[in-house]
Residue, then its C-alpha position, 0 to 999 in steps of 0.5 A: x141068707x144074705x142081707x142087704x144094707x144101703x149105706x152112704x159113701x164112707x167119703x160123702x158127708x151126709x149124702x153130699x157129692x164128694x168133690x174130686x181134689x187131687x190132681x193125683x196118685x193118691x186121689x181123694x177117698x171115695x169109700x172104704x169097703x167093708x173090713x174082712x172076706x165075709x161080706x162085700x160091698x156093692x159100690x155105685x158111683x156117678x160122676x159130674x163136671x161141673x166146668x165148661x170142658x170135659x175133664x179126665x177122671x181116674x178112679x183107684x179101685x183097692x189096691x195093688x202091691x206091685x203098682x201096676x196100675x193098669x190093674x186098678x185105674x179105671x179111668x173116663x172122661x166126663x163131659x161137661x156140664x151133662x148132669x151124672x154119667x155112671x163111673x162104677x155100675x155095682x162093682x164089689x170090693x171088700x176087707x178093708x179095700x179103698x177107693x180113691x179119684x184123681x181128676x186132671x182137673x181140680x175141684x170140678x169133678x163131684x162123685x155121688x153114689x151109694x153102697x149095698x153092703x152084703x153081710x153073708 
């Protein structure tokens, strides 16, 4: 039987909003998934802009040994100043894979989320 743990973003200091920094490859680190191939992570994540124009966010899921980036870019603009819009609705991530942000702008994008880590 599975069990299920919440946990804060590996990336938050106590819950706080992550502040998106990097402008790009590599972005700030958000999370980094459970170690191993027997459980997973359930990662949500929202987002919010605190500047007066919306601001191209590009959030780097794991990673890809070829560099193709369009396998793991997902990117979304964020409107200004609208409280949290949702970037990462529960994907599942695991063994040690990291999740990182780029924004095109510094400082004005911070990520608030949580994890449910499932142990199998």
């Amino acid at each position: 039987m599975a069990t299920i743990t919440k946990h804060l973003l590996s990336g938050s200091t106590n819950g706080m909003p992550v502040k998106v920094v990097a402008v790009a490859s590599a972005g700030t680190t958000i999370h980094t998934a459970v170690s191993g191939t027997t459980d997973m992570d359930e990662i949500w994540i929202w987002a919010h802009n605190t500047s007066t124009a919306g601001c191209k966010l590009t959030i780097e899921w794991g990673e890809n040994a070829d560099g193709d980036s369009d396998l793991t870019h997902i990117e979304v603009t964020i409107p200004p100043e609208e409280g949290l819009m949702q970037v990462i609705p529960g994907l599942l991530l695991q063994n040690g894979k990291v999740v990182k942000a780029f924004a095109a702008t510094t400082d004005v994008i911070m990520l608030t989320g949580f994890v449910n880590r499932i142990d199998y």
